[in-house]
RORO-379199 format. One record per atom (N, C-alpha, C, O): atom name; x, y, z; residue in three letters; residue number from 1. Coordinates in nm, 4 decimals, decimal comma. Example, Ala and Ser with C-alpha at 12.3 -4.5 7.8 and 13.67 -1.06 7.14 Angstrom:
+------+----------+----------+----------+------+-----+
: atom :     east :    north :       up : type : seq :
+------+----------+----------+----------+------+-----+
:    N :   1,3190 :  -0,5690 :   0,7800 :  ALA :   1 :
:   CA :   1,2300 :  -0,4500 :   0,7800 :  ALA :   1 :
:    C :   1,3200 :  -0,3300 :   0,7800 :  ALA :   1 :
:    O :   1,4236 :  -0,3319 :   0,8465 :  ALA :   1 :
:    N :   1,2850 :  -0,2250 :   0,7080 :  SER :   2 :
:   CA :   1,3670 :  -0,1060 :   0,7140 :  SER :   2 :
:    C :   1,2900 :   0,0030 :   0,7870 :  SER :   2 :
:    O :   1,3409 :   0,1138 :   0,8039 :  SER :   2 :
+------+----------+----------+----------+------+-----+
# end
This chain:
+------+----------+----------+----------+------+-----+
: atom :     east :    north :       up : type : seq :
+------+----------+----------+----------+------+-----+
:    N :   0,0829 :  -2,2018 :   4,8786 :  UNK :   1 :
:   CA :   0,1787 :  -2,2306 :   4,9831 :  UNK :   1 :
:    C :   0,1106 :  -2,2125 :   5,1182 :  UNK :   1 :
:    O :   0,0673 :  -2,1013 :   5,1487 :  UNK :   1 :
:    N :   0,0992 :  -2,3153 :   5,1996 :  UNK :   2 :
:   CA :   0,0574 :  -2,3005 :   5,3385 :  UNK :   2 :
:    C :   0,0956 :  -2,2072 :   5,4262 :  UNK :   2 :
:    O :   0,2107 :  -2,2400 :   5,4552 :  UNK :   2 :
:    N :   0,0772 :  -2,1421 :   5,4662 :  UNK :   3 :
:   CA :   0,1431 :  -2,0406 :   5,5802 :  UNK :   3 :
:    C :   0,1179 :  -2,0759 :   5,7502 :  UNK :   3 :
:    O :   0,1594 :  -2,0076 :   5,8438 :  UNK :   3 :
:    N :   0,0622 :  -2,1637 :   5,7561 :  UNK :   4 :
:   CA :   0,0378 :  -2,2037 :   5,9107 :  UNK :   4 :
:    C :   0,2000 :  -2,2571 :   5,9513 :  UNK :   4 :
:    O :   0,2158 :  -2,2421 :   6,0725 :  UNK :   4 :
:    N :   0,2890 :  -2,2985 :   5,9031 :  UNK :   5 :
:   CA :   0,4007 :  -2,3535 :   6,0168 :  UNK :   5 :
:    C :   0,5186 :  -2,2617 :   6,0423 :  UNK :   5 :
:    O :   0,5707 :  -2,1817 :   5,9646 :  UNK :   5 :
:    N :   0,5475 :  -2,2888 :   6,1606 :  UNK :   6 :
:   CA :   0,6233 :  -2,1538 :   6,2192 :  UNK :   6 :
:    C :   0,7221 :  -2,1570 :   6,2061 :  UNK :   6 :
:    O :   0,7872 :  -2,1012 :   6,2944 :  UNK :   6 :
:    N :   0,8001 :  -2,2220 :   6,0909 :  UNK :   7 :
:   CA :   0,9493 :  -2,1470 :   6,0466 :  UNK :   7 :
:    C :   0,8680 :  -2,0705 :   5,9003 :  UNK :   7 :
:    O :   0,9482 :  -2,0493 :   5,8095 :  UNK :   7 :
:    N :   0,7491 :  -2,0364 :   5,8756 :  UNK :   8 :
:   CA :   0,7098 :  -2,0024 :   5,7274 :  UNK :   8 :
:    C :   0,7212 :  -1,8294 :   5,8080 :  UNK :   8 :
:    O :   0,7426 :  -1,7300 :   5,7387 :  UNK :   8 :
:    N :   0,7057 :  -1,8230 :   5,9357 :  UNK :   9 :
:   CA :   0,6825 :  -1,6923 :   6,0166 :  UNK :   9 :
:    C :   0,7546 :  -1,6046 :   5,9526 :  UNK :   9 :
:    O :   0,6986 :  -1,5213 :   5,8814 :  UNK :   9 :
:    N :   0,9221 :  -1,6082 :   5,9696 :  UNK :  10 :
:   CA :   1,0000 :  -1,4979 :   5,9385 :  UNK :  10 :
:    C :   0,9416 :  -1,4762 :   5,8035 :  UNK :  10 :
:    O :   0,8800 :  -1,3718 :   5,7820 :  UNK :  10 :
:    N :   0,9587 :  -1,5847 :   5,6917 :  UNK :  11 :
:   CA :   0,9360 :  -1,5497 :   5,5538 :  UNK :  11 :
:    C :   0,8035 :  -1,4569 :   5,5524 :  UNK :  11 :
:    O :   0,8111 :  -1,3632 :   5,4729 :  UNK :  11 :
:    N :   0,6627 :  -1,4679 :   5,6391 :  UNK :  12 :
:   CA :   0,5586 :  -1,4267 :   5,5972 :  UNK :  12 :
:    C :   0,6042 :  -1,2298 :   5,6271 :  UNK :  12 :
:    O :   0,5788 :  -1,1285 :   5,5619 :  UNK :  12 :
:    N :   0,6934 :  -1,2597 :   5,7812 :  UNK :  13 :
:   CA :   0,7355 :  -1,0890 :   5,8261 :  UNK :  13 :
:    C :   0,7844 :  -1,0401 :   5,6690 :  UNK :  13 :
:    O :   0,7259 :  -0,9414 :   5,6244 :  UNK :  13 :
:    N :   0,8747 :  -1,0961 :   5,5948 :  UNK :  14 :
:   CA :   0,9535 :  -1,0339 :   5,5148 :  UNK :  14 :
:    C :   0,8833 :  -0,9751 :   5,3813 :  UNK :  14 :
:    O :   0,9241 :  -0,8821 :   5,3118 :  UNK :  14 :
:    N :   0,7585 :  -1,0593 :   5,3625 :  UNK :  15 :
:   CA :   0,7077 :  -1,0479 :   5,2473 :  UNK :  15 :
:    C :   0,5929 :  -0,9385 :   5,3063 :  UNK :  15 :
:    O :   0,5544 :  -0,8430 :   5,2388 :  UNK :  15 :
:    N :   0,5651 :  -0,9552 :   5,3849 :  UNK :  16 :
:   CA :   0,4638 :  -0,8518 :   5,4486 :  UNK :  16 :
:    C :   0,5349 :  -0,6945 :   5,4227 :  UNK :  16 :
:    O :   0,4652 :  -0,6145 :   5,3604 :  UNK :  16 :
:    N :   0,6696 :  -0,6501 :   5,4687 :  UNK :  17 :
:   CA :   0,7364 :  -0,5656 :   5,4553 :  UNK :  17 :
:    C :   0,7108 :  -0,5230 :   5,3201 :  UNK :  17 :
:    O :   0,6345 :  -0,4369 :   5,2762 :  UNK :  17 :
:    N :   0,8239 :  -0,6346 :   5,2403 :  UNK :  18 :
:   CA :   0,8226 :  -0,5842 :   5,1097 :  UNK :  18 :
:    C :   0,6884 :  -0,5791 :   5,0216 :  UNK :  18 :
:    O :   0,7006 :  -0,5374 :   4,9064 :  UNK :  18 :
:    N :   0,5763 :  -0,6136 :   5,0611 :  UNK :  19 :
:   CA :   0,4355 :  -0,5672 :   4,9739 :  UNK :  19 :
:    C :   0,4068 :  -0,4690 :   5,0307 :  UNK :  19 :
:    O :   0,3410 :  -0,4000 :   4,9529 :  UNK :  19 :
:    N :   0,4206 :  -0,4113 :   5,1434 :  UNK :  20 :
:   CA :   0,3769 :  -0,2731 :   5,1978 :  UNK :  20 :
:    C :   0,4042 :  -0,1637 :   5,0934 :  UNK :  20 :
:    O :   0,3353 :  -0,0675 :   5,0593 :  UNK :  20 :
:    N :   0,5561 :  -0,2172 :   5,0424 :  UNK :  21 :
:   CA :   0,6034 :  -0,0550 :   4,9620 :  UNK :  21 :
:    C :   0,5036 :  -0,0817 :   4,7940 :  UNK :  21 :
:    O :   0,5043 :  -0,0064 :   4,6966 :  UNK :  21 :
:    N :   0,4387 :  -0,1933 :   4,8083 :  UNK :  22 :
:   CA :   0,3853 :  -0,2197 :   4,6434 :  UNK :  22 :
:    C :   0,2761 :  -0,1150 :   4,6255 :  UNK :  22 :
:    O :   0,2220 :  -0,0806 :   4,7305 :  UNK :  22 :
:    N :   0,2436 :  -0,0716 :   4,5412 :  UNK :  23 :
:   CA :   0,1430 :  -0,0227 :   4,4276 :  UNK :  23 :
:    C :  -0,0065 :  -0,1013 :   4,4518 :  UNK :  23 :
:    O :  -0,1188 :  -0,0532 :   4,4367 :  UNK :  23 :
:    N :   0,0189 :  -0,1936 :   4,4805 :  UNK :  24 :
:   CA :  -0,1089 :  -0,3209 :   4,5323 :  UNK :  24 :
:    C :  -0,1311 :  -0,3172 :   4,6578 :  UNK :  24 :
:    O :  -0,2403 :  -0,3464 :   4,7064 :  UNK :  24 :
:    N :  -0,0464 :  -0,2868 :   4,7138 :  UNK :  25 :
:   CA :  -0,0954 :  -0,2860 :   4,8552 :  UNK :  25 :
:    C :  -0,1663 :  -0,1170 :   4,8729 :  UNK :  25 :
:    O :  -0,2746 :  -0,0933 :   4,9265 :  UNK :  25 :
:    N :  -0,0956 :  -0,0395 :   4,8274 :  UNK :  26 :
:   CA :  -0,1828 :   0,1312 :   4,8833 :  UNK :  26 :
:    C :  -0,2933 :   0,1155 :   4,8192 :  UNK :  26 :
:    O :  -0,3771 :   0,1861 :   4,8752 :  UNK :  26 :
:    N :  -0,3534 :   0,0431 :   4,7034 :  UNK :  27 :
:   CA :  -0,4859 :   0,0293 :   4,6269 :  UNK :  27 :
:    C :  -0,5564 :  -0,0335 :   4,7229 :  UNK :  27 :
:    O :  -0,6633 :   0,0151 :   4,7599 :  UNK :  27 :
:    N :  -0,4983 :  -0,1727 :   4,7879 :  UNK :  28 :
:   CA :  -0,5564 :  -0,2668 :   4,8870 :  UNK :  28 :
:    C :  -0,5962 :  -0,1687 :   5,0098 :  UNK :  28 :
:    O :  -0,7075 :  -0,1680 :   5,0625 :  UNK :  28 :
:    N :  -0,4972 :  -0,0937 :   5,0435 :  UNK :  29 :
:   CA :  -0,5167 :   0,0307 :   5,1517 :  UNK :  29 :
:    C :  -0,6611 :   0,1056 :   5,1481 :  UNK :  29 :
:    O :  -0,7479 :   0,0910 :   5,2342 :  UNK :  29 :
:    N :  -0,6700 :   0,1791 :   5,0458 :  UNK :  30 :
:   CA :  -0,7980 :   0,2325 :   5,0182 :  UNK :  30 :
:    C :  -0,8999 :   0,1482 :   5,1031 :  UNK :  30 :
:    O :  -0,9744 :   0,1843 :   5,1942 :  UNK :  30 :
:    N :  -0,8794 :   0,0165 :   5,0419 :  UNK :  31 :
:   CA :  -1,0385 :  -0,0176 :   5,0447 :  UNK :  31 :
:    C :  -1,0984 :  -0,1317 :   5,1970 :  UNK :  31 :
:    O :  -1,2081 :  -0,1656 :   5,2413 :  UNK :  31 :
:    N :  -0,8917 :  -0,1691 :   5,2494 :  UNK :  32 :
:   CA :  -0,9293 :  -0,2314 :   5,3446 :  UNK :  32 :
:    C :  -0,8015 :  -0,2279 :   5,4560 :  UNK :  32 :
:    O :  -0,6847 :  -0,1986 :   5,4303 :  UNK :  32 :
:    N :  -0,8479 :  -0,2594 :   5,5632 :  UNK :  33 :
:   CA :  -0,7626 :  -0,1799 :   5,6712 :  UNK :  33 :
:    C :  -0,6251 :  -0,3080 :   5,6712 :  UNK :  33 :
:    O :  -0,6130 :  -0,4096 :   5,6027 :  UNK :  33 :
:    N :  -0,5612 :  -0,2658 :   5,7482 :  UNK :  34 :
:   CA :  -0,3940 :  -0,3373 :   5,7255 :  UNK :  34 :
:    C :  -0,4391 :  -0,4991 :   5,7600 :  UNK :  34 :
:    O :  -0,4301 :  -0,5916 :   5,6792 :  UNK :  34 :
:    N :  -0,4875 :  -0,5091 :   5,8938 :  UNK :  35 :
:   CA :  -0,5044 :  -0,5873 :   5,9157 :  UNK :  35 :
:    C :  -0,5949 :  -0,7160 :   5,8369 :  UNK :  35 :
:    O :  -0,5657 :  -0,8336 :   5,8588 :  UNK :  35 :
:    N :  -0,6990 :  -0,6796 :   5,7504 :  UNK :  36 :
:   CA :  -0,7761 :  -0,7913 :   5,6900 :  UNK :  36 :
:    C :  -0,6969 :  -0,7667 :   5,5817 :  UNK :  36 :
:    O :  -0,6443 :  -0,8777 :   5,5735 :  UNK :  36 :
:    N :  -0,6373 :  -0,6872 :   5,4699 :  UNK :  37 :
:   CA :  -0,5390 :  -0,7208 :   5,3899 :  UNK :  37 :
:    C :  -0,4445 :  -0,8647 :   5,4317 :  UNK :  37 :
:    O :  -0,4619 :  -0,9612 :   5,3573 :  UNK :  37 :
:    N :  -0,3580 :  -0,8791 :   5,5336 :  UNK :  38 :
:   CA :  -0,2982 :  -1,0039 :   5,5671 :  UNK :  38 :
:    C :  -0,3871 :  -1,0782 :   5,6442 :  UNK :  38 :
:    O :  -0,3550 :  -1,1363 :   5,7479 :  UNK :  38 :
:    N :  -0,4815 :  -1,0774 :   5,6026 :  UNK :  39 :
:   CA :  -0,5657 :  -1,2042 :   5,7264 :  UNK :  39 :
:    C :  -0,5202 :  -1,3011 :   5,6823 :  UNK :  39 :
:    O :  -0,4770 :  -1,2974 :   5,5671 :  UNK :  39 :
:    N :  -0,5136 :  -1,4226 :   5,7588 :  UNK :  40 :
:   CA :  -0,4994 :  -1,5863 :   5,6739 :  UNK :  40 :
:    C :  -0,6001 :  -1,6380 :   5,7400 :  UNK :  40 :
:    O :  -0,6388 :  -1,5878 :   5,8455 :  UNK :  40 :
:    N :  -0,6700 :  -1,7729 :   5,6725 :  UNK :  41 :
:   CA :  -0,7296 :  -1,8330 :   5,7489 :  UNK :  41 :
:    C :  -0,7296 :  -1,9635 :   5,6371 :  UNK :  41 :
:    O :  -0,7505 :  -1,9568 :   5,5159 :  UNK :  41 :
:    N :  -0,6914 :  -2,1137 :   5,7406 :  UNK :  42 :
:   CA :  -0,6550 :  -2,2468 :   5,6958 :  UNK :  42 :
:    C :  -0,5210 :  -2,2265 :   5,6174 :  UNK :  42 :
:    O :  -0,5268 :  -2,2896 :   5,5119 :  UNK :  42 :
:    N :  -0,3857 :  -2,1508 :   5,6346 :  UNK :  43 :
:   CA :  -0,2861 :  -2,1490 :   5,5882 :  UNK :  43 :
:    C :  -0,2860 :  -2,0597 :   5,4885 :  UNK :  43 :
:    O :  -0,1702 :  -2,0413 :   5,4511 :  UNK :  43 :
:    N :  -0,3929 :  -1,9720 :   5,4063 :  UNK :  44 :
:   CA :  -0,3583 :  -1,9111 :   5,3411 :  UNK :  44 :
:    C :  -0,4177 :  -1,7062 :   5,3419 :  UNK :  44 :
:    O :  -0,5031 :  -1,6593 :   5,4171 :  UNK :  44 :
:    N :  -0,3622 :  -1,6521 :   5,2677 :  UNK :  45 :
:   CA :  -0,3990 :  -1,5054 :   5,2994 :  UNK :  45 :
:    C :  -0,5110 :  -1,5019 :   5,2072 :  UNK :  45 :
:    O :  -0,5063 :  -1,5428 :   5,0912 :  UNK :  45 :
:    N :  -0,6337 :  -1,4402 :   5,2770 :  UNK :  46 :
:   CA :  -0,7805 :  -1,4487 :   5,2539 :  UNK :  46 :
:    C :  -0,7835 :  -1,3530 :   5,1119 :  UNK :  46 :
:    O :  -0,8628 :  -1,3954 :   5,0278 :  UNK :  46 :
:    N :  -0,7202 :  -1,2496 :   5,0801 :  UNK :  47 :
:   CA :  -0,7274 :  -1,2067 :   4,9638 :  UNK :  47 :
:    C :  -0,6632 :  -1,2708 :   4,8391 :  UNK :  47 :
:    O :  -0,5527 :  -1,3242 :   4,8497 :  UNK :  47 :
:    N :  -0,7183 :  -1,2680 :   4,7402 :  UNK :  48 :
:   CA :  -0,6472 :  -1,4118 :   4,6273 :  UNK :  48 :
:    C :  -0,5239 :  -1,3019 :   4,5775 :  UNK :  48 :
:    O :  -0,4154 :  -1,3417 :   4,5351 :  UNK :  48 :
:    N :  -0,5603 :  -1,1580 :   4,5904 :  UNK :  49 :
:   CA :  -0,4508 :  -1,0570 :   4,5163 :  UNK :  49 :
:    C :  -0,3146 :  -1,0829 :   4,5926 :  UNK :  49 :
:    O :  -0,2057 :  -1,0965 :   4,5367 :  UNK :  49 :
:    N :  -0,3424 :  -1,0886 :   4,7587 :  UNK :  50 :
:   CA :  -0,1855 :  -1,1067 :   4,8378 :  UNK :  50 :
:    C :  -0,1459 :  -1,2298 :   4,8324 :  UNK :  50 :
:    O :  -0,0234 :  -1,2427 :   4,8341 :  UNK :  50 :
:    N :  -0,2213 :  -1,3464 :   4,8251 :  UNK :  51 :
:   CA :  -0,1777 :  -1,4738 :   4,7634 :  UNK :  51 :
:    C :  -0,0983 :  -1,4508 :   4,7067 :  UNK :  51 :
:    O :   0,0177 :  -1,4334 :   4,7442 :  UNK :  51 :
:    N :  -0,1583 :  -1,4425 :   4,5604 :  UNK :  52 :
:   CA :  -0,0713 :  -1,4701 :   4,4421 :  UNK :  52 :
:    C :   0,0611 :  -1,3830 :   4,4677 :  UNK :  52 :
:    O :   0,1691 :  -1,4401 :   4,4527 :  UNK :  52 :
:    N :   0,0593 :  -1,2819 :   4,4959 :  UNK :  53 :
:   CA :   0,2320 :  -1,2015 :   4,5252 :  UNK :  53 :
:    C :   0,2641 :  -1,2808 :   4,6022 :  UNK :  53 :
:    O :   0,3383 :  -1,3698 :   4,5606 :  UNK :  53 :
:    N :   0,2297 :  -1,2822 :   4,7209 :  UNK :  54 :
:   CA :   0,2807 :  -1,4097 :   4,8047 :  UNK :  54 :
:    C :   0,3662 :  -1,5064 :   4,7399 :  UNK :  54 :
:    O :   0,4891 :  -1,5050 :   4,7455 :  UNK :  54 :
:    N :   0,2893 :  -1,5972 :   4,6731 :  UNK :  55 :
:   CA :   0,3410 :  -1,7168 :   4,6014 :  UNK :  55 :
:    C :   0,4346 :  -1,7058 :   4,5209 :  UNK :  55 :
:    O :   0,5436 :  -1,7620 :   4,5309 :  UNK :  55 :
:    N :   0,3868 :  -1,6058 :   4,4034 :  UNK :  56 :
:   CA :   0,5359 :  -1,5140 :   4,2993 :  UNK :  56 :
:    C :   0,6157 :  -1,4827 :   4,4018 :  UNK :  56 :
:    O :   0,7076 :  -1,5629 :   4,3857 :  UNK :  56 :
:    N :   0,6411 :  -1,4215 :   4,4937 :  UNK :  57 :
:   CA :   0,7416 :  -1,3636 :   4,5834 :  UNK :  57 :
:    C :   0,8258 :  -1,5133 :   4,6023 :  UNK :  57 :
:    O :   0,9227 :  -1,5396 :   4,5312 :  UNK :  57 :
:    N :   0,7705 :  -1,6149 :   4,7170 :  UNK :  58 :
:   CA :   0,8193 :  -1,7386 :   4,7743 :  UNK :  58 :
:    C :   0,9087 :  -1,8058 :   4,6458 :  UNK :  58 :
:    O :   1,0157 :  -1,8645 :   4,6621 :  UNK :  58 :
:    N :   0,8297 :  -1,7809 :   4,4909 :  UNK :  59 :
:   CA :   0,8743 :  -1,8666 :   4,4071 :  UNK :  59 :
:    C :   0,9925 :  -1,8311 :   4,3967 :  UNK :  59 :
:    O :   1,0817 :  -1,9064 :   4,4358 :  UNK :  59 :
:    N :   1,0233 :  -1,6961 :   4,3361 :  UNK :  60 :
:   CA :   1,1336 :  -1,6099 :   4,3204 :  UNK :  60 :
:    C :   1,2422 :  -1,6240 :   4,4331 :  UNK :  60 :
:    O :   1,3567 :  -1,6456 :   4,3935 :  UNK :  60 :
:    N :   1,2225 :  -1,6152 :   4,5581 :  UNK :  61 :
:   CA :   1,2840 :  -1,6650 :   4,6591 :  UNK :  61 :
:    C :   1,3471 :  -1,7914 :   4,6543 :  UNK :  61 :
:    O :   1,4642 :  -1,8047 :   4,6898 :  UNK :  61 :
:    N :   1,2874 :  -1,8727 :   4,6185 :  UNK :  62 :
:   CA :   1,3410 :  -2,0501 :   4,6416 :  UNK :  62 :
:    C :   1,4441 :  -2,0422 :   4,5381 :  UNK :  62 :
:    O :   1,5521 :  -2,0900 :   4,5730 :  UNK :  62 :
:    N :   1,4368 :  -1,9775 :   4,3789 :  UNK :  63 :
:   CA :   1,4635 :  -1,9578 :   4,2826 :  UNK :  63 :
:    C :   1,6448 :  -1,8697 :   4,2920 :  UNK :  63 :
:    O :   1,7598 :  -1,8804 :   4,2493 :  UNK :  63 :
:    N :   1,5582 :  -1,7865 :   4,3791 :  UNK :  64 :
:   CA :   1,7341 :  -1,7288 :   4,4186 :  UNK :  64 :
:    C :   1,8195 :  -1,7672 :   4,4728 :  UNK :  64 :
:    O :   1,9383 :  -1,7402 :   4,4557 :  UNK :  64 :
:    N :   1,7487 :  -1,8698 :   4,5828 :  UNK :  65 :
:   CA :   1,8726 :  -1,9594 :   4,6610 :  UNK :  65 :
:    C :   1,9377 :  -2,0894 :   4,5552 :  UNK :  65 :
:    O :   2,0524 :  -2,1315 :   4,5394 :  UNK :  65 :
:    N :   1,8366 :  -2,1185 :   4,5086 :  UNK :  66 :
:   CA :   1,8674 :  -2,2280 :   4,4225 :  UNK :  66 :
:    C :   1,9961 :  -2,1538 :   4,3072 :  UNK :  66 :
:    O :   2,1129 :  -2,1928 :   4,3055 :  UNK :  66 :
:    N :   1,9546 :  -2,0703 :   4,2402 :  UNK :  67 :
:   CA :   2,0526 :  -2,0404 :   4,2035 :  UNK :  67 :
:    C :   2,2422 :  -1,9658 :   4,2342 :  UNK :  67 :
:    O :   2,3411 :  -1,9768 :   4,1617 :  UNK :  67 :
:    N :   2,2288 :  -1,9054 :   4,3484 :  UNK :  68 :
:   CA :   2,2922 :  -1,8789 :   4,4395 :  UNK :  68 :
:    C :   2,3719 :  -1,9704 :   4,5041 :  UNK :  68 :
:    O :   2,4897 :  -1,9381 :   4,5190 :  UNK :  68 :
:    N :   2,3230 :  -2,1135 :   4,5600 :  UNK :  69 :
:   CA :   2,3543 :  -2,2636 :   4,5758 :  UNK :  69 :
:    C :   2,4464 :  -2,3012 :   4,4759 :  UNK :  69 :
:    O :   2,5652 :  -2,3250 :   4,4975 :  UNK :  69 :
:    N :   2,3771 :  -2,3074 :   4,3403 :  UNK :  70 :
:   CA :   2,4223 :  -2,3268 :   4,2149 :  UNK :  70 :
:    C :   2,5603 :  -2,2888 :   4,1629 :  UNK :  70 :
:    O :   2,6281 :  -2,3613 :   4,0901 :  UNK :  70 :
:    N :   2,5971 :  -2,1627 :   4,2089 :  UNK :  71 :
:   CA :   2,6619 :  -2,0543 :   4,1691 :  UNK :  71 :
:    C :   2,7863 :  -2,0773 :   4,2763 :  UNK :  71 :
:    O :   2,9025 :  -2,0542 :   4,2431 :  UNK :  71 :
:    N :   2,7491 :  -2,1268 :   4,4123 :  UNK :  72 :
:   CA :   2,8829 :  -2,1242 :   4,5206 :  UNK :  72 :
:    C :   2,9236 :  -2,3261 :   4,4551 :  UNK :  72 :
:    O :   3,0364 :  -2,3748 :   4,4470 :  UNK :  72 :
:    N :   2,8536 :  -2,3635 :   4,4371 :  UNK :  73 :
:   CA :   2,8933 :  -2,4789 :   4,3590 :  UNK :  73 :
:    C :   2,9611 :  -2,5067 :   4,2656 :  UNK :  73 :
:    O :   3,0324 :  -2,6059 :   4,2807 :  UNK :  73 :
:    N :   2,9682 :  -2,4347 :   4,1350 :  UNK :  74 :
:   CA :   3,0561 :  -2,3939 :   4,0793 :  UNK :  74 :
:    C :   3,1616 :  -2,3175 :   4,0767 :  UNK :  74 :
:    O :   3,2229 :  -2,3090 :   3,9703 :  UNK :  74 :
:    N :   3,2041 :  -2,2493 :   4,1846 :  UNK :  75 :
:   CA :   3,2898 :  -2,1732 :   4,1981 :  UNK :  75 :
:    C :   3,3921 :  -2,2876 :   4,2915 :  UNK :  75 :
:    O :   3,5143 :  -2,2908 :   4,2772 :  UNK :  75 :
:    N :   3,3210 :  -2,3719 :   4,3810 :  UNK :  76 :
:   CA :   3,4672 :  -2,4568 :   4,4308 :  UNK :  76 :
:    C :   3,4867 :  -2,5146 :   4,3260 :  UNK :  76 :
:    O :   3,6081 :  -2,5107 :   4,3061 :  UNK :  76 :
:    N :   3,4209 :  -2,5833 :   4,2210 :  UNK :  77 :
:   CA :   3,4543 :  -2,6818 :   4,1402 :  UNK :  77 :
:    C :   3,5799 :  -2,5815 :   4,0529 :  UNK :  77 :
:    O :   3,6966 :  -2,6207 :   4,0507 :  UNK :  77 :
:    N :   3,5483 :  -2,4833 :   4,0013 :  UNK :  78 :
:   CA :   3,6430 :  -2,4230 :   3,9071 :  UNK :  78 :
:    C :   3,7595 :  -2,3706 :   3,9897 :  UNK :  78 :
:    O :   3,8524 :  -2,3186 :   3,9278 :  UNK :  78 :
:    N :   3,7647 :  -2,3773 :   4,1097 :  UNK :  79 :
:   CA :   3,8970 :  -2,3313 :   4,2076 :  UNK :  79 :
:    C :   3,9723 :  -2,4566 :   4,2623 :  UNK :  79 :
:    O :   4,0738 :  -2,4497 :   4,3317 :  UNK :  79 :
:    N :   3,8992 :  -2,5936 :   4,2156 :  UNK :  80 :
:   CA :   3,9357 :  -2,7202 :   4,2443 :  UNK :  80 :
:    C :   3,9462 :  -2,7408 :   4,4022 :  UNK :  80 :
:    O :   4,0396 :  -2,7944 :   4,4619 :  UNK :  80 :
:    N :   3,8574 :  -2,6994 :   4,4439 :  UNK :  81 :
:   CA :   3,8195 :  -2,7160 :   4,5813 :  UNK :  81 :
:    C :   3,7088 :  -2,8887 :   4,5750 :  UNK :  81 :
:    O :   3,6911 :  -2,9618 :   4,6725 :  UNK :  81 :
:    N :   3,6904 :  -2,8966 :   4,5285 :  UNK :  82 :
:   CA :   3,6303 :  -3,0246 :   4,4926 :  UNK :  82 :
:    C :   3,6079 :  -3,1015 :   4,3182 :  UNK :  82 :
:    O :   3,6045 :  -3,0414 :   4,2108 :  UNK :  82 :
:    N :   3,5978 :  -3,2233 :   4,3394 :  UNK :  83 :
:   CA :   3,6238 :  -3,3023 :   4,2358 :  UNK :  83 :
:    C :   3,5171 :  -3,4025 :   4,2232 :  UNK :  83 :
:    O :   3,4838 :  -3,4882 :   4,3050 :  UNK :  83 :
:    N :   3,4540 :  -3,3690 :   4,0701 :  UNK :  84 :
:   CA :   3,3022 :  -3,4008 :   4,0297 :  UNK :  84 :
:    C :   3,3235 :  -3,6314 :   4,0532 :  UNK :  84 :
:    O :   3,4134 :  -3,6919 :   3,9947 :  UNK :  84 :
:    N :   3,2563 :  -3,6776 :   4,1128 :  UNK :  85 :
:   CA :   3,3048 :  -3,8213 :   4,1075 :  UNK :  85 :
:    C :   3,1557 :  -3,9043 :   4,0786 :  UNK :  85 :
:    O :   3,0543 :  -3,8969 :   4,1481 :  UNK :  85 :
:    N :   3,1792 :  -3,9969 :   3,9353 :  UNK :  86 :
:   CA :   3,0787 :  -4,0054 :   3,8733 :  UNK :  86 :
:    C :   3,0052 :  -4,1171 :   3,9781 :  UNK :  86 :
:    O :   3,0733 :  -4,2011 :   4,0369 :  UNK :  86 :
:    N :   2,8644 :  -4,1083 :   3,9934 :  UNK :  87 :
:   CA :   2,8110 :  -4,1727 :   4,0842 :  UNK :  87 :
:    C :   2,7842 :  -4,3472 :   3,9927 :  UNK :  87 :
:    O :   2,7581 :  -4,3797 :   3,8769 :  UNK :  87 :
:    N :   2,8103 :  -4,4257 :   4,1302 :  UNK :  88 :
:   CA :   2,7754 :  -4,5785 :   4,0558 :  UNK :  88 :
:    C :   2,6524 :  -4,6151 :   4,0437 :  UNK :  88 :
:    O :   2,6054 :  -4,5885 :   4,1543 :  UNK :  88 :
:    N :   2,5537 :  -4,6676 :   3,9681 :  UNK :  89 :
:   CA :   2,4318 :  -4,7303 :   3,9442 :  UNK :  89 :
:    C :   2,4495 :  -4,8696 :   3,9248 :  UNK :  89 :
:    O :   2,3522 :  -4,9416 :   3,9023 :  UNK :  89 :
+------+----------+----------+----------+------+-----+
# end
C-alpha cells in the first residue's frame, strides 16, 4: 500500500499509535531509534517487518468497514426502510 498521499496521513498517525503498544515494535526499539523504525521512502515504510503490519492492519481495516457497511445495510432492509429492486440487464 502506498503511503505517499495525504488523506493515507491520518490512517498512517493511527497505525503508528497502535504498533507502538506491539511486542514488534519494543523488539524494533532495541535495535533502532523511533524515527528510522517509521521511515518511508517511495510510499512505503523502509522496514519489511512495519510493512507487513502495516498492510495486515489497512487490510483488517477496509475489512471492518466493509463489513460494518454490510451490516447497516441489512438492518434497513429488515426494518423495511428500503426495498431490494431487481436491477435490469
Amino acid at each position: 500500500m502506498n503511503l505517499s498521499y495525504s488523506r493515507c496521513k491520518g490512517k498512517i498517525e493511527r497505525f503508528v499509535h497502535l504498533f507502538k503498544k506491539t511486542k514488534e515494535y519494543a523488539e524494533l526499539n532495541k535495535h533502532y531509534p523511533e524515527f528510522e523504525i517509521f521511515e518511508e521512502t517511495k510510499g512505503k515504510f523502509e522496514l519489511e517487518v512495519v510493512q507487513a503490519a502495516f498492510d495486515k492492519w489497512a487490510k483488517q481495516q477496509a475489512t471492518n468497514r466493509k463489513r460494518a457497511e454490510f451490516t447497516k445495510n441489512l438492518n434497513h432492509l429488515i426494518s423495511n426502510d428500503y426495498v431490494l429492486v431487481r436491477k435490469r440487464t
